[in-house]
C-alpha positions in Angstrom: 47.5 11.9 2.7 48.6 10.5 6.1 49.2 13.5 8.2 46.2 15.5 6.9 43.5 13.2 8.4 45.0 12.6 11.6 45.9 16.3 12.1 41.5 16.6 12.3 41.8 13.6 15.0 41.2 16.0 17.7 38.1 17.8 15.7 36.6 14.3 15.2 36.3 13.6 18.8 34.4 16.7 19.7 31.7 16.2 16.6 31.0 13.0 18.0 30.6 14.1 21.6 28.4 17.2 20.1 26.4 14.6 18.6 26.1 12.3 21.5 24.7 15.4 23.4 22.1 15.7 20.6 21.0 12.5 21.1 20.8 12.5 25.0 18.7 16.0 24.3 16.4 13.7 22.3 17.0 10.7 24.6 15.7 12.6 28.0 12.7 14.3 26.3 13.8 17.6 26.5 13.7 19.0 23.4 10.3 18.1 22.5 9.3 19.2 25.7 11.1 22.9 25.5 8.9 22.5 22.0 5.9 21.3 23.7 6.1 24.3 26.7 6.8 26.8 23.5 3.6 26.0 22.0 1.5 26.1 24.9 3.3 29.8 26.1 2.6 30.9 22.6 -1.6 31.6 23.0 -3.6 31.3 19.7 -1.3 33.6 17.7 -0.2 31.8 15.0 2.9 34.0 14.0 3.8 33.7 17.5 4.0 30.6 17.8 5.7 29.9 14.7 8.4 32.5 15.4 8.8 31.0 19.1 9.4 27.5 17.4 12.1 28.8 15.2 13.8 30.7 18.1 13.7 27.6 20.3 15.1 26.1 17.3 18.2 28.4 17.1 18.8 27.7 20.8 18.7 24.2 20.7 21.2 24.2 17.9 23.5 26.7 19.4 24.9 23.4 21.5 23.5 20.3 19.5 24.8 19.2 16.0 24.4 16.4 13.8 21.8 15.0 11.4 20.2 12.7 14.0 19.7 15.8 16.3 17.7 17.9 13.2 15.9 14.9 12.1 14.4 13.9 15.7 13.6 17.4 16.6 12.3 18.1 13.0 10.1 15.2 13.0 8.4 17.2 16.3 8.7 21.2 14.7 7.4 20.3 11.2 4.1 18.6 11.9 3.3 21.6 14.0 4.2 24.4 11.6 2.8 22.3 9.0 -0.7 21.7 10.9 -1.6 25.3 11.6 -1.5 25.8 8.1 1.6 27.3 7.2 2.8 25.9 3.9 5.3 23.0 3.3 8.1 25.0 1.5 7.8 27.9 4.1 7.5 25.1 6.9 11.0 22.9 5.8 12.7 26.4 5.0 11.9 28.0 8.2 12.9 25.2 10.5 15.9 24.7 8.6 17.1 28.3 8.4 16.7 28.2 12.7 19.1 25.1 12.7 22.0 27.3 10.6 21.1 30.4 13.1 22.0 28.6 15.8 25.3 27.2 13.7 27.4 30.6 13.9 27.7 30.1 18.0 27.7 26.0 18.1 31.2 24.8 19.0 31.3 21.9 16.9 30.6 23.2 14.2 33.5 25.8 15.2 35.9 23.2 15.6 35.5 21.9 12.6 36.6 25.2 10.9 38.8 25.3 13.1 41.1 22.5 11.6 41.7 25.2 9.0 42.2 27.9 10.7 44.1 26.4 13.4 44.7 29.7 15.4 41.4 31.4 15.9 39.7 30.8 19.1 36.0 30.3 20.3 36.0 33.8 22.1 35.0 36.9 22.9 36.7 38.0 19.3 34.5 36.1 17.5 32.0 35.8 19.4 30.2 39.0 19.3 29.8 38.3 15.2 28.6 35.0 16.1 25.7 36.0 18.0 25.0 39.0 16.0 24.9 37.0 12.4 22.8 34.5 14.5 20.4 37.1 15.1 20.3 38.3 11.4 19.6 35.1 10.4 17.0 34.6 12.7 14.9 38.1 12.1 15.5 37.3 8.3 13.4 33.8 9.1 10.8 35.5 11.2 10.7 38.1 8.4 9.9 35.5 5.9 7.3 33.8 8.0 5.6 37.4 8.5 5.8 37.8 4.1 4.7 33.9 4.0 2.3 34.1 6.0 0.6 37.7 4.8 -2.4 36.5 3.1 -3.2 33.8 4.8 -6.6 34.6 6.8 -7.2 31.2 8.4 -5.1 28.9 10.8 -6.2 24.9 12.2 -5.3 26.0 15.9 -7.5 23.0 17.0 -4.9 20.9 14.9 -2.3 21.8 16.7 -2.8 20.2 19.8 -2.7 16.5 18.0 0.8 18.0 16.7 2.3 19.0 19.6 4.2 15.7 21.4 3.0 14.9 24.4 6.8 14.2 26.6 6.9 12.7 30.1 7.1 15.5 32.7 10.4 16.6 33.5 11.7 18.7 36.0 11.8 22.8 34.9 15.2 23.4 35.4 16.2 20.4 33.0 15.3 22.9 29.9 18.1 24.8 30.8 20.5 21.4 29.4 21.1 22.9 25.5 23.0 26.2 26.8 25.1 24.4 29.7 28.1 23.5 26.9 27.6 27.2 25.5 27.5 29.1 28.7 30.5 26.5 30.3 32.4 27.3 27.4 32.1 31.1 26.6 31.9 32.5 30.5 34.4 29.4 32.0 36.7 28.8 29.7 35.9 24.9 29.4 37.0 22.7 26.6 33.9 21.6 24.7 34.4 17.7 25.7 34.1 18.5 29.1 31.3 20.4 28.7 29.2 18.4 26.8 30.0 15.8 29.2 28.8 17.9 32.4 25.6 18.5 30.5 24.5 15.4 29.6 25.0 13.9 32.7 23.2 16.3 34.1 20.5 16.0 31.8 20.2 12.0 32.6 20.3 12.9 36.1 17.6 15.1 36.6 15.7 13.2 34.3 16.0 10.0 36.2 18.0 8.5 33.4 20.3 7.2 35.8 18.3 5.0 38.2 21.6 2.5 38.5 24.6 1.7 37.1 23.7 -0.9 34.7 20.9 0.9 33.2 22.7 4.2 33.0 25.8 2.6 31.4 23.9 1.0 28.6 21.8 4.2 28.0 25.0 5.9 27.5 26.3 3.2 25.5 23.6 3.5 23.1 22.8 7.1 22.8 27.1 7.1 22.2 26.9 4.3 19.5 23.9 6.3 17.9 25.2 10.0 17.9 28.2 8.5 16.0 26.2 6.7 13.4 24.5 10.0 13.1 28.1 11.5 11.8 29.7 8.8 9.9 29.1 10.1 6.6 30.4 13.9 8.0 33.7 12.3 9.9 34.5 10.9 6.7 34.3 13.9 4.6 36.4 15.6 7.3 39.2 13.1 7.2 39.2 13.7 2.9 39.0 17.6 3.5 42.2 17.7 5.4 43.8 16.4 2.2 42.2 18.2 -0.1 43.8 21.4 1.9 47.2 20.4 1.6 46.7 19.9 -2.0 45.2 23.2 -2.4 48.4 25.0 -0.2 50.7 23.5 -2.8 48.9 24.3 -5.5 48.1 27.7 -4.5 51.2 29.5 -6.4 49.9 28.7 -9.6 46.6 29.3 -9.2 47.8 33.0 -8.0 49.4 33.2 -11.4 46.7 32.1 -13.1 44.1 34.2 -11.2 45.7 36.3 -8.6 45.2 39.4 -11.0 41.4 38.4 -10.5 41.2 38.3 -7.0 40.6 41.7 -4.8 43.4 42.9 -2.6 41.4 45.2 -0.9 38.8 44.2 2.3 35.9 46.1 1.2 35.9 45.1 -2.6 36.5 40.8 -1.2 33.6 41.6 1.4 31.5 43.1 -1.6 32.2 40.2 -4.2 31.5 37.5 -0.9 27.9 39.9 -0.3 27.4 39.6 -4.2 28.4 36.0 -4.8 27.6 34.3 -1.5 25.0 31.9 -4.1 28.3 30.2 -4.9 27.9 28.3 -1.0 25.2 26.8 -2.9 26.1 22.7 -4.6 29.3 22.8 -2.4 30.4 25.9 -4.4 33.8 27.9 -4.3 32.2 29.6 -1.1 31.3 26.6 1.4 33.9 25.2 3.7 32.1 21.8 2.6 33.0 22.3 -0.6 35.3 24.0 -3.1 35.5 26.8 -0.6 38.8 24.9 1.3 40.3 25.6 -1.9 39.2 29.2 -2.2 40.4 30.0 1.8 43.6 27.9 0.6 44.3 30.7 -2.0 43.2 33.2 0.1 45.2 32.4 2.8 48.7 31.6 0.6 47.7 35.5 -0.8 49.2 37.0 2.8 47.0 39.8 2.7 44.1 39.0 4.3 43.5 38.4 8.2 42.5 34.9 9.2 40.2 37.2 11.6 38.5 38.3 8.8 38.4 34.7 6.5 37.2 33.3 9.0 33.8 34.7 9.4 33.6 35.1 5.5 33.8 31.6 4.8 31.2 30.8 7.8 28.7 33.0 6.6 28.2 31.5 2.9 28.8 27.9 4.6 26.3 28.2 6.6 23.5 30.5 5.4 23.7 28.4 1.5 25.0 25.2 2.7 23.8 24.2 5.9 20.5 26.4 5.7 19.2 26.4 2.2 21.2 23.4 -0.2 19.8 20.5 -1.1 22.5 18.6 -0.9 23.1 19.4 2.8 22.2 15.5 4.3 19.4 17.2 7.1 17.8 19.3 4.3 17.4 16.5 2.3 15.9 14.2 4.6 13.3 17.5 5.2 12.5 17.7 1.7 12.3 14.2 1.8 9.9 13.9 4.8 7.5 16.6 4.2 7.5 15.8 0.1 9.1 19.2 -1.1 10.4 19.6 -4.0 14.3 21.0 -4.2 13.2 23.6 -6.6 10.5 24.8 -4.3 12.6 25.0 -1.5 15.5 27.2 -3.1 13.3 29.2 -4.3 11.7 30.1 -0.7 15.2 30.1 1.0 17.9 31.3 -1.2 16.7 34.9 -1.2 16.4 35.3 2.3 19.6 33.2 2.9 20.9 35.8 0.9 19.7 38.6 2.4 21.2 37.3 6.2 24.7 36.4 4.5 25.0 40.0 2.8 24.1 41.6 6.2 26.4 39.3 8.2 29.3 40.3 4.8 29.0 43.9 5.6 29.1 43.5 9.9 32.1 41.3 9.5 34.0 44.6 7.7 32.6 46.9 10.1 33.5 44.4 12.9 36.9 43.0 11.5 37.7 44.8 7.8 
């Protein structure tokens, strides 16, 4: 109870810093003006420019993370989607979906995981699956946009103009900010502190955010204070979780008496039962990290017989494509439901499936890739 939280001291920090960047992303207008240069790239195809949006989406969230980051940039994506005519449910789900795509690859998010499986590294290793489940997920949500959207005849182009936000003009090269702490991590080798610090500066920099000292210190001040309001309720789950692990280490003996005779020993048949029962991410189920799943890895991971390079991914997947992407009890979803007034039923019932879908695909690469 004492050494578990402060063993995730280190993981804290870098949520807070990948939250800060979030902020200074909203802060300098570039994000809704990488959204705002989307839409007008896109033409009059409708599907086009929905599918843009939700790519632009996985990008931005490939570096950003936190629920102030998916609210801000929601509050720009959904009137869009939602103003050309695509409907609510398939509006919230597919804006939603892009955030988890862009989850498998974002470093926080990582680190946090991490604090579990305290040896695996943000590399090349994993990083090939990263990128390729971020891509399943992502053609699965442009797939579902092109079923949604099938019938409909009609779109309110001339609506979309009054939806798009209308950002100060900033330099070009400021859009590339949201991949600086990805590409400084993956082809440098930088810590993600570092990089997130490199990249906001340069974002206030070339935004004019820094005019002078006093005025740059209290912008940082403030966009700080706010990214870590914007995790509060996550860092204190984290701190809890740590325990809840240790618990679950000691108790895992007897739950492998009680069950081990239930539980696969074999790669393919767990990657088959995690394709079949990935649902169970769902309600912070036996198969999220955020959930009951600590206690599932736990057991998994007392067992011996599995590689952490192979738990690893099989955890992420269900954590992200149920949890993050398609739960209602996920904080950002539920501030989506809340904001464009649909209901939790409607939403499953337009996500799950597909979330489903990308997490089996993603199951079956990770045995190819590390089975």
């Amino acid at each position: 109870f004492q050494g578990g939280p402060e063993s995730w001291g280190a993981t804290a920090v870098i949520v807070i810093f990948g939250s800060w960047f979030g902020r200074i992303l909203i802060e300098t207008e570039i994000a809704s003006s990488l959204i705002k240069k989307t839409v007008e790239l896109s033409g009059e195809n409708p599907l086009f420019i929905t599918s843009l949006l939700c790519i632009v989406t996985t990008l931005i969230f490939t570096s950003t993370f936190g629920a102030g980051a998916v609210v801000a940039i929601g509050i720009i994506v959904l009137p869009i989607l939602m103003s050309l005519g695509v409907p609510k449910p398939l509006a919230v789900t597919s804006y939603l979906m892009s955030v988890g795509s862009g989850m498998f690859v974002n470093i926080v998010l990582f680190k946090q995981m991490q604090g579990i499986f305290t040896e695996y590294q943000y590399d090349w290793h994993y990083l090939k699956f990263g990128f390729t489940a971020a891509g399943v997920q992502l053609a699965m949500v442009i797939l579902m946009l092109i079923f949604g959207l099938r019938k409909k005849k009609t779109f309110n182009l001339a609506a979309v103009a009054t939806a798009v936000p209308k950002p100060k003009e900033i330099p070009v090269y400021a859009l590339i900010t949201p991949v600086i702490p990805v590409f400084l991590a993956i082809f440098l080798g930088w810590q993600p502190i570092p990089a997130f610090i490199v990249a906001s500066l340069y974002a206030l920099a070339v935004c004019g955010k820094l005019p002078n000292y006093k005025e740059g210190t209290r912008l940082i001040t403030r966009t700080f204070y706010d990214g870590v309001v914007d995790v509060a309720s996550l860092l204190g789950f984290l701190f809890i979780l740590p325990m809840f692990n240790k618990a679950s280490g000691i108790a895992a003996p007897f739950f492998q008496a009680v069950i081990g005779d239930f539980i696969p020993s074999n790669t393919l048949i767990l990657c088959i039962a995690f394709a079949i029962l990935i649902p169970l991410g769902l309600f912070r189920g036996p198969l999220t990290i955020f959930g009951a799943g600590s206690a599932t890895v736990g057991i998994l991971q007392a067992m011996g017989i599995f590689p952490v390079s192979l738990l690893f991914p099989l955890i992420y997947i269900p954590t992200i494509t149920m949890n993050l992407s398609t739960c209602p009890t996920q904080s950002w979803n539920l501030w989506a439901l809340n904001y464009s007034k649909v209901g939790a039923k409607e939403f499953m019932w337009t996500g799950v499936p597909w979330g489903w879908a990308a997490g089996a695909i993603n199951v079956i690469i990770c045995y190819f890739m590390f089975g």
